[in-house]
C-alpha positions in Angstrom: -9.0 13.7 111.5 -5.9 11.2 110.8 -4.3 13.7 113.2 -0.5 13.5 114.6 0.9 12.3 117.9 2.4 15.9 118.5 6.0 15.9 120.5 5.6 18.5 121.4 -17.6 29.6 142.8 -17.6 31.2 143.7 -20.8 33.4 143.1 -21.5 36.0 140.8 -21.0 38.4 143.5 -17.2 37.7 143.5 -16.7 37.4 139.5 -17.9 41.3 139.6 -15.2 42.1 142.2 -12.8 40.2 140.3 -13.5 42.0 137.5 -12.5 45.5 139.1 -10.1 44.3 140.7 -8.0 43.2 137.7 -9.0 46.3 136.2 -7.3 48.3 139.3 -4.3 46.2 139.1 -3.9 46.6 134.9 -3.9 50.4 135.7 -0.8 49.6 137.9 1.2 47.2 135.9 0.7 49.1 132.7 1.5 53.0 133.7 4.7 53.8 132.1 4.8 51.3 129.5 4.4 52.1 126.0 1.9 49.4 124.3 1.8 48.7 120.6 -0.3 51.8 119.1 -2.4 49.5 117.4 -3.0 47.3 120.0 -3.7 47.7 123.8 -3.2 51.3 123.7 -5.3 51.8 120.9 -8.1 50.1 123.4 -6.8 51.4 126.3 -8.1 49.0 128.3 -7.6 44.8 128.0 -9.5 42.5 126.8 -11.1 41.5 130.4 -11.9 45.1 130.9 -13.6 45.3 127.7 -16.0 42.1 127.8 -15.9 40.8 131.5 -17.9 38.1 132.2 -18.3 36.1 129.2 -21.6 33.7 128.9 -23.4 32.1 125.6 -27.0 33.6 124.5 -28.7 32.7 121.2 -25.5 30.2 120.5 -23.0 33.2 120.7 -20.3 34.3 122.3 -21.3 37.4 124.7 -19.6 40.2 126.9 -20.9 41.4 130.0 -23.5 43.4 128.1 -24.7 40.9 126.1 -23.1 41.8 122.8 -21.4 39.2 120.6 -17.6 39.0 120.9 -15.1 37.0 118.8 -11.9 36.4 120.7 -8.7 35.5 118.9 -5.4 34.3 120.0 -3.3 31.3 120.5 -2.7 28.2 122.0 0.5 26.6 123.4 2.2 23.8 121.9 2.3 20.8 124.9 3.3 22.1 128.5 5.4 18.8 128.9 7.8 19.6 125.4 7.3 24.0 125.2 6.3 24.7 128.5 9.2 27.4 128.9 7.5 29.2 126.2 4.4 29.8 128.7 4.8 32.6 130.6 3.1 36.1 131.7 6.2 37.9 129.3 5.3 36.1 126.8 2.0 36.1 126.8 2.4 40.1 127.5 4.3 40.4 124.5 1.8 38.2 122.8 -1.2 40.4 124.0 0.7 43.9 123.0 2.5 43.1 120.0 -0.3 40.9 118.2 -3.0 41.3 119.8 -4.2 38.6 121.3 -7.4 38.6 123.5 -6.9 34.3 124.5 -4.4 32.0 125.2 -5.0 28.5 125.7 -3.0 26.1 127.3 -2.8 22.3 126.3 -2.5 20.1 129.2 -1.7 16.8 127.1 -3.3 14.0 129.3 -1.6 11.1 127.4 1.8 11.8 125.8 4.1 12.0 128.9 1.3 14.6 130.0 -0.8 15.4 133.4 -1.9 11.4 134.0 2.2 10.5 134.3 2.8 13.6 135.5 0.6 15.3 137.6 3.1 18.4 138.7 2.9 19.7 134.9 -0.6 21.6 136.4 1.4 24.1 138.2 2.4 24.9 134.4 -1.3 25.7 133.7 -1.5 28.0 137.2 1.0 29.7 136.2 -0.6 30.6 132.8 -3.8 31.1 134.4 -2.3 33.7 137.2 -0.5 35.5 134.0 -3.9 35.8 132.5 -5.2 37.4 135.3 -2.5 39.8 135.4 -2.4 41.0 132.0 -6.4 40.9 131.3 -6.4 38.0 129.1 -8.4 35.5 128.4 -7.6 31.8 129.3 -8.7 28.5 127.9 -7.7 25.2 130.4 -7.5 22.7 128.0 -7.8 19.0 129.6 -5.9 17.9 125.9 -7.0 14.3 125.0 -5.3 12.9 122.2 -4.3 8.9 122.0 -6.7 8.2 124.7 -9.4 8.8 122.6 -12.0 8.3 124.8 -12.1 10.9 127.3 -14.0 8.6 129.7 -10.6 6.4 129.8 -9.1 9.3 132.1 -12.5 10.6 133.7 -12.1 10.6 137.1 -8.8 12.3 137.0 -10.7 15.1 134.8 -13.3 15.2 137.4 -10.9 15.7 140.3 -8.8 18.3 137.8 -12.4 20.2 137.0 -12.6 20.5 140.5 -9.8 22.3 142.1 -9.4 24.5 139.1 -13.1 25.5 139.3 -12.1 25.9 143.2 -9.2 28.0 142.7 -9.9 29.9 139.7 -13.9 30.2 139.3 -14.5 33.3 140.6 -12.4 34.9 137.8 -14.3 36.2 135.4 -11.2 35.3 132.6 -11.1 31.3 132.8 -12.7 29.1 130.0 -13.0 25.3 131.0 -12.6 23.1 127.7 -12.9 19.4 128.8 -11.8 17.0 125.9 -9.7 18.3 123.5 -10.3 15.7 120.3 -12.5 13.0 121.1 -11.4 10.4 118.5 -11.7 6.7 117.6 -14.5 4.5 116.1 -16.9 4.1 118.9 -16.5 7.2 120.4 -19.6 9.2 119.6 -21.5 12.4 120.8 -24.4 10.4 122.9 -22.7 7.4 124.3 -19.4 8.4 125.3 -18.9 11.8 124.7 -21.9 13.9 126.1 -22.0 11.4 129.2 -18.6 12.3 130.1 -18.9 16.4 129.2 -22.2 16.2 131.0 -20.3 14.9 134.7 -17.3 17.0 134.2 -19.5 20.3 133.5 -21.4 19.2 137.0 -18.3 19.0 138.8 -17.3 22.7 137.1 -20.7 24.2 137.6 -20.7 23.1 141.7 -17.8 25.5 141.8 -18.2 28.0 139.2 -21.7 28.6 138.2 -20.8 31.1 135.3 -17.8 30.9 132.7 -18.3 28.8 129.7 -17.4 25.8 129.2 -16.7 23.9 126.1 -17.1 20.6 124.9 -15.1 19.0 122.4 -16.9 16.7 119.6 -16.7 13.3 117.7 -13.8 13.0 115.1 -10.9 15.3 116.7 -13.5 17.6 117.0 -15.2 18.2 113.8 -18.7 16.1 114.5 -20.1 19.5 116.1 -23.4 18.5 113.9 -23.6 15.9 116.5 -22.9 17.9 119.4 -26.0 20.3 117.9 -28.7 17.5 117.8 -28.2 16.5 120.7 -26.6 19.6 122.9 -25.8 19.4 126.5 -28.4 21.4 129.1 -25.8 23.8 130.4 -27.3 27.4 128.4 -23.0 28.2 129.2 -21.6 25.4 126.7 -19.9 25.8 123.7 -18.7 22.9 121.3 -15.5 23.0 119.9 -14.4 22.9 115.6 -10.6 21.9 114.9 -9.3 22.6 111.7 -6.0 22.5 109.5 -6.5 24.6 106.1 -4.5 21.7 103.9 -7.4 19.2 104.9 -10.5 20.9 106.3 -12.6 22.6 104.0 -16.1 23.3 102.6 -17.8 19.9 104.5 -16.5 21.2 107.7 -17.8 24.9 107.3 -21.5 23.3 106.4 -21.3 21.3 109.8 -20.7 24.6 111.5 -23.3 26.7 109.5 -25.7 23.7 110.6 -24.9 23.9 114.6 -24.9 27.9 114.4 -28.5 27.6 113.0 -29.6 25.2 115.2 -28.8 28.0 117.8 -25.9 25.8 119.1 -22.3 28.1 120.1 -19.1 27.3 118.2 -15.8 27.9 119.2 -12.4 26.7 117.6 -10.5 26.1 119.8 -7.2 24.5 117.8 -6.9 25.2 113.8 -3.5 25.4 111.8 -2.5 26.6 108.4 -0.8 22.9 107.9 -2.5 20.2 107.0 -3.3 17.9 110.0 -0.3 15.9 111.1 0.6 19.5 111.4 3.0 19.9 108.9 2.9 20.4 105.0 2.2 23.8 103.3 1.5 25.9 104.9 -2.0 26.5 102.8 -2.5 30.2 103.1 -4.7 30.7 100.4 -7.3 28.0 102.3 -6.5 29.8 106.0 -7.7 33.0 104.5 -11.0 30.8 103.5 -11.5 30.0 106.9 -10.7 33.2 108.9 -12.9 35.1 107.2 -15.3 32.8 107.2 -14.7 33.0 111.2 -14.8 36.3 111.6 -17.6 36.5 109.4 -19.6 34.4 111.9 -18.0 35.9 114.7 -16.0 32.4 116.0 -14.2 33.0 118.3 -10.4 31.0 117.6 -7.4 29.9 118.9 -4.4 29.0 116.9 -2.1 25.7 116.6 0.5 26.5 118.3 3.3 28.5 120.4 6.4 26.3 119.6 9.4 26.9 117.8 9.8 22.9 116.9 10.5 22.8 113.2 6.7 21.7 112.0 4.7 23.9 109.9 2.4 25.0 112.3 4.6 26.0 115.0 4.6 30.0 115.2 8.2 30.3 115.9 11.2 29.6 114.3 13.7 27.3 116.3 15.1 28.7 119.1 13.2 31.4 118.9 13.6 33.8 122.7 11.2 31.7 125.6 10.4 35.3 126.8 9.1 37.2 123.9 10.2 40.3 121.9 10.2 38.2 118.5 10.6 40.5 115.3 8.9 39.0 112.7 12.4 37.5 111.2 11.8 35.2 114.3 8.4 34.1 113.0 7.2 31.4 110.7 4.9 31.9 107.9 2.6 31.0 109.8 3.1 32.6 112.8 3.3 35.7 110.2 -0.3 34.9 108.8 -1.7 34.6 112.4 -0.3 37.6 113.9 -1.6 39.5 111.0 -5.1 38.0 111.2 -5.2 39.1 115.1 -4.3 42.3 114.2 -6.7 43.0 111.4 -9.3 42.8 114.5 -7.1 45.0 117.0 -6.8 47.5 114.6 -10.2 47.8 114.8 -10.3 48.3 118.4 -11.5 44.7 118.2 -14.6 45.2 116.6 -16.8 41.8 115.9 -20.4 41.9 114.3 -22.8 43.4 117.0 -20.4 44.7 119.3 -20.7 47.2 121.5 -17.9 48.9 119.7 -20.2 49.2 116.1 -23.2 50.0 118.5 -25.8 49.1 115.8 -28.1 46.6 116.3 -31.0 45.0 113.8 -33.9 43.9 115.2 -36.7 41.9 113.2 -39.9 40.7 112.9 -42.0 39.1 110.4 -45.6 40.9 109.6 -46.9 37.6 107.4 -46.4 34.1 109.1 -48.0 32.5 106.0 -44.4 31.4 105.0 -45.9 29.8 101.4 -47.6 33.1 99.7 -46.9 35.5 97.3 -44.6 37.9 99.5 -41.8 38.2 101.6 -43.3 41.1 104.6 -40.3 41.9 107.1 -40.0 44.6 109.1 -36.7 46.3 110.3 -35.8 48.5 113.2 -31.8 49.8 113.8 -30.9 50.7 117.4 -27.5 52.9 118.0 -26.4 51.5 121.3 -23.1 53.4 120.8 -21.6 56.6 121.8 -21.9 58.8 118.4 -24.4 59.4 116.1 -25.1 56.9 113.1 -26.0 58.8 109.7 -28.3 56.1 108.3 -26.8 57.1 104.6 -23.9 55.3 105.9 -26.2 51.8 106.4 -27.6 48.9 104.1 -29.3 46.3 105.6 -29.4 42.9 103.7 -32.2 40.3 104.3 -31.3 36.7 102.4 -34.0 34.7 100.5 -34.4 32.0 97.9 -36.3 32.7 94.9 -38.2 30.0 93.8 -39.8 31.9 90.7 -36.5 32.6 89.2 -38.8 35.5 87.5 -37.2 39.6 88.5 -38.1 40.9 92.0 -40.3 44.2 93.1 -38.9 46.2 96.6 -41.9 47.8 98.2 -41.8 49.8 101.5 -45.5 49.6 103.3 -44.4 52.1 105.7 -41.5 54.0 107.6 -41.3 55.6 110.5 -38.8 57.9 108.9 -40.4 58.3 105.6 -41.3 55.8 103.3 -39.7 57.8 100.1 -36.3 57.9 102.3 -36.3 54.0 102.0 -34.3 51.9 99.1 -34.3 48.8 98.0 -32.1 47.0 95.6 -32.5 43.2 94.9 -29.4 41.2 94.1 -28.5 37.2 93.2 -25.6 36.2 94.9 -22.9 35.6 92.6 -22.7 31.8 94.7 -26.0 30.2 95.5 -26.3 29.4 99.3 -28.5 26.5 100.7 -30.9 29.0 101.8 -30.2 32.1 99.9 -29.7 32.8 96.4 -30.8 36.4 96.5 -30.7 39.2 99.0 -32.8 42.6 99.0 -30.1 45.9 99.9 -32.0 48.4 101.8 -30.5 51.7 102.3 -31.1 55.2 102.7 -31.1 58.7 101.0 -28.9 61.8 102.5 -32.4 63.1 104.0 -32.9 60.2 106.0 -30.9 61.7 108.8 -29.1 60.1 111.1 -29.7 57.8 114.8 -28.7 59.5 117.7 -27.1 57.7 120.6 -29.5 55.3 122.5 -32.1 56.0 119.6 -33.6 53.9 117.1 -34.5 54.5 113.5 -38.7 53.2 113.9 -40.2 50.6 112.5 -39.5 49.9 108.6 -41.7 47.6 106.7 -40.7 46.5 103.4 -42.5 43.7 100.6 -40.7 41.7 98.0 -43.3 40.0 95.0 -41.6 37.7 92.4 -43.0 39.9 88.8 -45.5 37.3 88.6 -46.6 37.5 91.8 -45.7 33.8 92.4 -45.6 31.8 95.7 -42.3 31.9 98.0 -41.3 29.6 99.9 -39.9 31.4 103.2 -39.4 27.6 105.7 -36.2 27.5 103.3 -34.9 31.3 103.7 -31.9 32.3 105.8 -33.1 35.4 107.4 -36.7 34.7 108.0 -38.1 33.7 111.2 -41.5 32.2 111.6 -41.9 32.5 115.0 -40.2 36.4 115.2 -43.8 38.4 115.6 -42.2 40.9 117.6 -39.4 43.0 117.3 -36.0 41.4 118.7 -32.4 41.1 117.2 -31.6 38.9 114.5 -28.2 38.6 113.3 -29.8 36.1 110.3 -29.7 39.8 108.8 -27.1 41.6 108.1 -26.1 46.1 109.1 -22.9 47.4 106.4 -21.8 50.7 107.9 -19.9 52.6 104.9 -19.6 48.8 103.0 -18.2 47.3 106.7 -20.2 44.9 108.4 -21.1 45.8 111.7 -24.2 43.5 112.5 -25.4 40.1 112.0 -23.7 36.7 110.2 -23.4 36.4 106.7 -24.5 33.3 104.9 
């Protein structure tokens, strides 16, 4: 990306007691206060009590139980230029009045940054410490930028890994990201990049054996099909997507789609609704595009940026209160957008696909591993890991195929634990071809089917799609099939609707 030069271990053991710790002190620094209804209170606990200790499994984003989680929030602007716009108010008023599970801090390396001077760290402490306090999430961004290669300032990142991961490991809050944009001609994935993210997550991982770390990729961060080729052996890496809706579009979303189902973790880390030197639009219309598209895949994101500097991308307008308390008036449109896209997951109670909050989960398995014959045979099994009954009238389940007979379709169920005549199946062609699905089979349920109780599941459900004339498939190219899935396990290449919502899996 032709991007801007912006002015702008511990053991496990302790992480747990970390963890209850904070929680003990949240119940302190939050009696008497009256949080945004829709927000924190709504939750009634913060984010870090919610998910704790974060890690990556099957390239997603997990809480302390193992379900998917999509943060959101927002990252500052540079701590050298709007550093007095980082602080725990702030970022409390951030937190309870938007909604934000993250904040990330950009410790500009280059640009009158850490490598000139080095005392701008504190900066990050201080972040980090607010973090703690108010249950947030925090990303330490080592925030590479004309240097290009990271491995120009290596050394310095190694000894900065190393006292944060010293200081701060044991919390169970702290993301490490360790090159922000990676850019330049000869600075690729496997001979500059990975070397250098591969020594600096060894220096992290002597001192924190547990949060995630993230890796940024080729191009400002957009080669992530790179990164997934060729991934680094850490199982608690993510690779990093930057995006500005007026540039980034559909090529960028394909490069994701292609790391996620390579079973590699994304996380965006920086994207704008300007175009990216920052400024221009801001393109709404194409930020909608990529939020849900996000949330769709559960990414977890933070936005460009905290600053009230008169850019399109800045969230504030100038001189907009270092402390907080901004009424909307005070925001930009794009700091409007954002705010509102946080929200529409705090409403919620910060519900993602697979959450503990939905408490469905789909598990699969495939009863035909000839992937080339006349049918598609999957079977199907819902769990309710939540708190309340599921009535399984209020659930389709949507398995995604290509059809290479172009001929109409036949639903069969083979058997159900539940009844076979309490099964449904509707086949539909997506009104935009994907590059592998172009049709999808809609399973629900009748009234009689009853409902899941609480740590119940609904049996095993196996269901047959035939082409009319009883043509050959072609399954290696389907989204949601899984050759090697002979016995039941979850699979989030299929997707749970509760009441038209989606509550399980990733989309297409």
């Amino acid at each position: 990306m032709m991007k801007r030069q912006r002015q702008w271990i511990l053991p496990r053991i302790a992480k747990k007691v970390a963890v209850m710790l904070t929680a003990v002190l949240m119940l302190t620094l939050t009696n008497g206060f009256n949080w945004n209804t829709q927000t924190a209170e709504a939750a009634g606990t913060t984010p870090v009590e919610r998910y704790g200790q974060l890690s990556v499994k099957n390239g997603k984003l997990v809480d302390k139980s193992g379900k998917p989680v999509q943060l959101k929030g927002i990252s500052s602007h540079g701590v050298q230029w709007f550093g007095d716009l980082i602080n725990e108010d702030s970022m409390k008023w951030l937190r309870d009045d938007w909604g934000i599970s993250l904040f990330r801090v950009a410790l500009y390396t280059e640009e009158d940054g850490y490598i000139s001077d080095p005392t701008l760290k504190n900066k990050m402490k201080e972040a980090i410490e607010a973090a703690e306090k108010l249950g947030l999430y925090v990303i330490i961004d080592w925030h590479i930028l004309s240097d290009g290669d990271p491995n120009i300032h290596k050394e310095e990142a190694k000894a900065f890994f190393d006292e944060f991961a010293t200081q701060y490991g044991h919390l169970p809050n702290v993301i490490y990201e360790v090159a922000n944009e990676p850019n330049g001609n000869n600075v690729k994935w496997n001979s500059q990049i990975r070397p250098y993210a591969l020594e600096v997550s060894q220096v992290i991982r002597a001192k924190d054996p547990d949060n995630v770390i993230i890796a940024g990729t080729g191009t400002w961060s957009q080669d992530v099909h790179d990164a997934a080729d060729n991934p680094l052996p850490d199982k608690n890496t993510m690779y990093t997507v930057h995006f500005y809706a007026g540039t980034h579009g559909q090529y960028l979303r394909d490069r994701i789609d292609y790391a996620l189902n390579k079973g590699v973790g994304v996380f965006v880390t920086e994207w704008g609704t300007s175009d990216a030197s920052g400024d221009g639009g801001p393109f709404l219309n194409e930020a909608k595009v990529w939020t849900d598209f996000m949330a769709s895949r559960g990414i977890s994101w933070a936005n460009w940026s905290l600053a009230d500097k008169e850019e399109t991308s800045a969230a504030l307008l100038p001189d907009a209160d270092r402390k907080g308390g901004w009424p909307d008036s005070q925001l930009s449109a794009s700091g409007k957008f954002v705010k509102q896209a946080i929200l529409e997951a705090s409403n919620n109670g910060g519900n993602t696909p697979g959450s503990d909050n939905q408490g469905i989960v789909l598990q699969y398995r495939t009863s035909d591993q000839n992937a080339k014959d006349n049918a598609i045979r999957s079977e199907f099994n819902i769990k309710n890991t939540g708190t309340t009954a599921v009535k399984l009238s209020d659930l389709k389940i949507r398995y995604y195929y290509t059809d290479e007979s172009k001929q109409a379709q036949q639903f069969f169920v083979d058997w159900a634990r539940l009844g076979n005549e309490k099964v449904k199946g509707t086949i539909v062609t997506l009104p935009n071809s994907k590059a592998k699905a172009d049709k999808y089979v809609e399973i629900s349920f009748t009234d009689g089917a009853g409902s899941i109780q609480p740590g119940e599941e609904s049996g095993d459900i196996k269901s047959r799609i035939h082409a009319a004339n009883w043509s050959n498939f072609d399954e290696t190219n389907d989204y949601s099939y899984g050759a090697n899935q002979t016995v039941f396990a979850d699979w989030d290449h299929a997707t749970v609707y509760q009441q038209d919502k989606l509550v399980w899996g990733i989309e297409p």
